[in-house]
C-alpha positions as CSV (number, residue, x, y, z in Angstrom):
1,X,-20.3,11.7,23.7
2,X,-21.7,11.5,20.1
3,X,-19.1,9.8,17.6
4,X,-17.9,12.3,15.2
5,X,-17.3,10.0,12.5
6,X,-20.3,8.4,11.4
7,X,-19.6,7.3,7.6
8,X,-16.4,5.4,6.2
9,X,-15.3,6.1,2.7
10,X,-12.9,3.8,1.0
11,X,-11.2,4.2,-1.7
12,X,-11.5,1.2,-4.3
13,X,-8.2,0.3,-6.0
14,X,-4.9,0.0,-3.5
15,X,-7.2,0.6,-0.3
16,X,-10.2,-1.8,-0.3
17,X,-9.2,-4.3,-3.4
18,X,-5.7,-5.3,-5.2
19,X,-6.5,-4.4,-8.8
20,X,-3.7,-3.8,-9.8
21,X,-2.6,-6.8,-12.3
22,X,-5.9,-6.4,-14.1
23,X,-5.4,-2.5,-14.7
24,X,-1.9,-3.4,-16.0
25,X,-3.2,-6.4,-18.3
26,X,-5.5,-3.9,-19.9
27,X,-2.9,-1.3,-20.5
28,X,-0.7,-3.9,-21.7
29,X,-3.3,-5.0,-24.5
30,X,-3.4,-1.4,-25.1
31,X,0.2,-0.4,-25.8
32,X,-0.3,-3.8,-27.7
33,X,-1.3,-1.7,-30.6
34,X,1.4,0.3,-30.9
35,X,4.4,-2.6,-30.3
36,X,5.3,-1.9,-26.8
37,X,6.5,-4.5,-24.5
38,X,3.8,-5.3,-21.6
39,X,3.1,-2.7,-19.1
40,X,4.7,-3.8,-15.7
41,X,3.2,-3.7,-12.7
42,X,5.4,-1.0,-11.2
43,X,4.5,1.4,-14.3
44,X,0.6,1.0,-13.5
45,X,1.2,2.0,-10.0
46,X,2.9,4.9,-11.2
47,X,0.4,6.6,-13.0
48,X,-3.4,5.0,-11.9
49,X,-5.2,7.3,-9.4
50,X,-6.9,9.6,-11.3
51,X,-8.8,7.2,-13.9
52,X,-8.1,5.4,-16.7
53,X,-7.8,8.2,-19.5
54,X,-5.1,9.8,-17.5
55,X,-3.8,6.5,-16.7
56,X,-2.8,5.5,-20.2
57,X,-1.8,9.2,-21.1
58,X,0.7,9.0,-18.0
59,X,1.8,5.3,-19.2
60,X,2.7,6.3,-22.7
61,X,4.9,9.3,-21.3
62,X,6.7,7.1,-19.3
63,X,7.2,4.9,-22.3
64,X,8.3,8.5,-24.5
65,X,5.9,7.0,-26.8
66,X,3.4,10.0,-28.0
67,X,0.1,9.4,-30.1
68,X,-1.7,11.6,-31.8
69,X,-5.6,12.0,-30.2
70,X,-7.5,10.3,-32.8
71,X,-4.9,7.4,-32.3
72,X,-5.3,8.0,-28.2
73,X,-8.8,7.5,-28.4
74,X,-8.5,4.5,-30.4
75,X,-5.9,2.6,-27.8
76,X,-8.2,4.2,-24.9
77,X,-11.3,2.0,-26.9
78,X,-8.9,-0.7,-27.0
79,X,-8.0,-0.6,-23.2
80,X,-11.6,-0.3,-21.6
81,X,-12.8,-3.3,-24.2
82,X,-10.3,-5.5,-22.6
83,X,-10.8,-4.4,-19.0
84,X,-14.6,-4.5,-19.1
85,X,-14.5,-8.0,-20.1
86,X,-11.5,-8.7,-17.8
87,X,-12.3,-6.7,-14.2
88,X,-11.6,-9.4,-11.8
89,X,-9.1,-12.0,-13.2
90,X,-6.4,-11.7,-11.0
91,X,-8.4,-9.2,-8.5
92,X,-9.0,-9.8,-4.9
93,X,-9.8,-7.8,-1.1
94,X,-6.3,-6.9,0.5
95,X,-6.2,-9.5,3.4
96,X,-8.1,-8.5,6.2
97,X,-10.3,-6.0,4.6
98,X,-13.3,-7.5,4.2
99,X,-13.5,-8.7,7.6
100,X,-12.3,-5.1,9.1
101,X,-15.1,-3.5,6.6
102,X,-17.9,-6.3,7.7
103,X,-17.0,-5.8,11.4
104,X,-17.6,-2.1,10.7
105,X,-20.9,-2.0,8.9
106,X,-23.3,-1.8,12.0
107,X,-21.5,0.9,13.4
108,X,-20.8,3.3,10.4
109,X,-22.5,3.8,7.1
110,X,-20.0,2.9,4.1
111,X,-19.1,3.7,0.9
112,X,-17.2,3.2,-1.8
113,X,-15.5,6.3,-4.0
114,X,-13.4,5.6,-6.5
115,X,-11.7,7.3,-9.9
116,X,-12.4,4.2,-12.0
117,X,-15.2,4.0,-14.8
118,X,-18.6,3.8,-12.6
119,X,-20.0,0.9,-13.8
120,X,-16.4,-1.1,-13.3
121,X,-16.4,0.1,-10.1
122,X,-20.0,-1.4,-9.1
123,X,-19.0,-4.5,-10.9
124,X,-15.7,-5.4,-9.2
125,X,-17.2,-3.9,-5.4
126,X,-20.5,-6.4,-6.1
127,X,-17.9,-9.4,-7.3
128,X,-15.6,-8.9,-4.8
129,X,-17.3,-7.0,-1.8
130,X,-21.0,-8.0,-2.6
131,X,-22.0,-9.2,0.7
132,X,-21.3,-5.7,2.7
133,X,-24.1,-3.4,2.9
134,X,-22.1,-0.4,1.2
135,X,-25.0,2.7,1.6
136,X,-23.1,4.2,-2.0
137,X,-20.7,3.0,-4.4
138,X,-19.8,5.7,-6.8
139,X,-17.2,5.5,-9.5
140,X,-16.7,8.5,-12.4
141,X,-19.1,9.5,-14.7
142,X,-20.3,12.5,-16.4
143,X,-22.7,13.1,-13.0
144,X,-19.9,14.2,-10.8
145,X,-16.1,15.2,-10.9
146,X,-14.1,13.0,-10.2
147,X,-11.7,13.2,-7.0
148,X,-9.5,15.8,-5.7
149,X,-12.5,18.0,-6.8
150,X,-14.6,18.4,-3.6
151,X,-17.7,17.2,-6.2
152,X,-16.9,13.9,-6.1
153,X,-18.2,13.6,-2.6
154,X,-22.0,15.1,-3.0
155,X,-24.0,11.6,-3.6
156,X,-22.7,10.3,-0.4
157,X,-23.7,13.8,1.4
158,X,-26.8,13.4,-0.3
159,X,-27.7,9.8,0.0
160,X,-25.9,9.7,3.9
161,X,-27.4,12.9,4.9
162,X,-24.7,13.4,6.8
163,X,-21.8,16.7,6.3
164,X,-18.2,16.0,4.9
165,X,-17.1,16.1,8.6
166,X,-19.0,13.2,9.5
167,X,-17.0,11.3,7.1
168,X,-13.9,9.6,7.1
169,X,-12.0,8.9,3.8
170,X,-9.7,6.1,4.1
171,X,-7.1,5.8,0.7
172,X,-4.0,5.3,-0.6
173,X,-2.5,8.1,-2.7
174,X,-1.6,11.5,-3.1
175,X,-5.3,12.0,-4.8
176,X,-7.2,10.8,-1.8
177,X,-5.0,13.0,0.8
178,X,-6.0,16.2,-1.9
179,X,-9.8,14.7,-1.7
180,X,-10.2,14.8,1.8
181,X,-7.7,18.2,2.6
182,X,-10.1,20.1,-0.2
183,X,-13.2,18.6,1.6
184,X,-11.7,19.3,5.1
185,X,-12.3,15.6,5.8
186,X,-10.1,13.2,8.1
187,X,-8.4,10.8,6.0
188,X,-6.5,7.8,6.7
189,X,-3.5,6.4,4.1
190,X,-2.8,2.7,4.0
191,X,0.5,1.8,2.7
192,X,-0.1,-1.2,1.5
193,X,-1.4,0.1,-1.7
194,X,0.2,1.6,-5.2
195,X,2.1,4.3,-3.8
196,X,5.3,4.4,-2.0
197,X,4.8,4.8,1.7
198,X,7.3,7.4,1.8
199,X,5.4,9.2,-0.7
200,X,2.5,9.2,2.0
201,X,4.4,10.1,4.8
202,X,5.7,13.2,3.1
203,X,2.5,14.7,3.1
204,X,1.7,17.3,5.4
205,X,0.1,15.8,8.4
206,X,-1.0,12.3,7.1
207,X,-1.9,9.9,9.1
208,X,-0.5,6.5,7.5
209,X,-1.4,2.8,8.6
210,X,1.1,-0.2,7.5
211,X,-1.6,-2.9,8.6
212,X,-5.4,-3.6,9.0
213,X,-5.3,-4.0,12.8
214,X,-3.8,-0.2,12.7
215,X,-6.4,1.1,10.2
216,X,-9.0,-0.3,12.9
217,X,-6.9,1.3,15.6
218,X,-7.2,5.0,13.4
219,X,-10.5,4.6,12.5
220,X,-11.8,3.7,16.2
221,X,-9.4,6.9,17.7
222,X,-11.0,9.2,15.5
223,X,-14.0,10.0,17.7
C-alpha cells in the first residue's frame, strides 16, 4: 500500500529548535525602552506563536503597559534590530531532533513553516539545521499569510507537488492544531515545546507526543 503521508512539516520554534531564550532577550531589550523589568521566559511562551508583532503586543498586555502605535512601531524596530543580530545565542535542536529529522529525510520530503520573520527563519534553520535537505523553509512575509490561514501552506503544495493530505504538520501550539484542522491535514503536537501539555491535550482530537521516540512512533503509524 502507498504511504499516505509523503511530506513532514515542522514547525520551527518549540517543535524543531528551542528559541526561546533568544525571542525573550529581544523582547527584553524591547520593553528596555519603556523601563520594564526583563521579559521572562514564561511570559515569551505565553504569547509567541503567531509572530513577532503580535508577540510583543501580547507581552505588553501582560505587563498592562499600553503604547501608543507610533511608540509600538518604534519598540517593534527596537526588538527585531536586537534579534536579527542575536538569532542563535542561546538557540539549539530539542535533543533528538535532528537525528529523528535526518533519519527521516530519504523517506519524506521536509519542510519547515514557521510564524517568524522569513529571513530569521532561513537563518536560524541553515545555522542550526543546515545539513538536512529541507525541500522548503518558509517563514512570514508579505507573499503568504501567515499560519492558521490555510495560505500559509501553498509554497510547499507548490514546490512538493503534493496535496495538503499528503502532508503531515508536526507543531506545538494551539496555532499549528488551527493550521492543520483549517487545512484538513494530520498534525502531531509535541509537548515539549512553549505550551502547556494540557493546553494540547484539550484540543479536540490531538494527537500529542511527550518524547522523540513517540513522535517517530506517530509519524511512522500514520500510513
Amino acid at each position: 500500500m502507498a504511504r499516505k503521508i509523503k511530506a513532514l512539516l515542522f514547525d520551527l520554534d518549540g517543535t524543531l529548535i528551542d528559541t526561546i531564550e533568544d525571542i525573550a532577550a529581544a523582547f527584553s531589550a524591547a520593553i528596555a525602552e519603556e523601563g520594564l523589568e526583563p521579559a521572562t521566559v514564561a511570559e515569551t511562551k505565553q504569547v509567541v506563536g503567531r509572530g513577532l508583532v503580535n508577540a510583543l503586543k501580547g507581552l505588553l498586555q501582560i505587563r498592562n503597559h499600553p503604547v501608543s502605535e507610533v511608540r509600538f512601531t518604534e519598540l517593534f524596530h527596537v526588538l527585531y534590530t536586537y534579534y536579527e543580530e542575536h538569532p542563535v545565542v542561546y538557540s539549539k535542536p530539542f535533543d533528538g531532533m535532528i537525528e529523528l529529522v535526518s533519519g527521516l529525510q530519504d523517506t519524506y520530503q521536509l519542510g519547515v513553516i514557521s510564524n517568524k520573520d522569513h529571513e530569521l527563519t532561513q537563518r536560524i534553520v541553515s545555522e542550526l539545521a543546515g545539513d538536512i535537505s529541507w525541500s522548503v523553509v518558509r517563514g512570514m512575509d508579505d507573499e503568504y499569510p501567515r499560519k492558521p490561514d490555510v495560505g500559509a501552506f501553498t509554497p510547499f503544495v507548490k514546490k512538493m507537488d503534493l496535496g495538503l493530505e499528503e502532508m503531515l504538520l508536526i507543531g506545538d501550539s494551539e496555532v499549528d492544531y488551527q493550521s492543520a484542522r483549517g487545512a484538513n491535514m494530520d498534525v502531531i503536537l509535541v509537548s515539549w515545546g512553549f505550551r502547556p501539555r494540557e493546553a494540547l491535550v484539550a484540543l479536540e482530537g490531538s494527537r500529542v507526543v511527550d518524547s522523540v521516540e513517540e513522535l517517530k512512533e506517530a509519524i511512522y503509524a500514520l500510513q
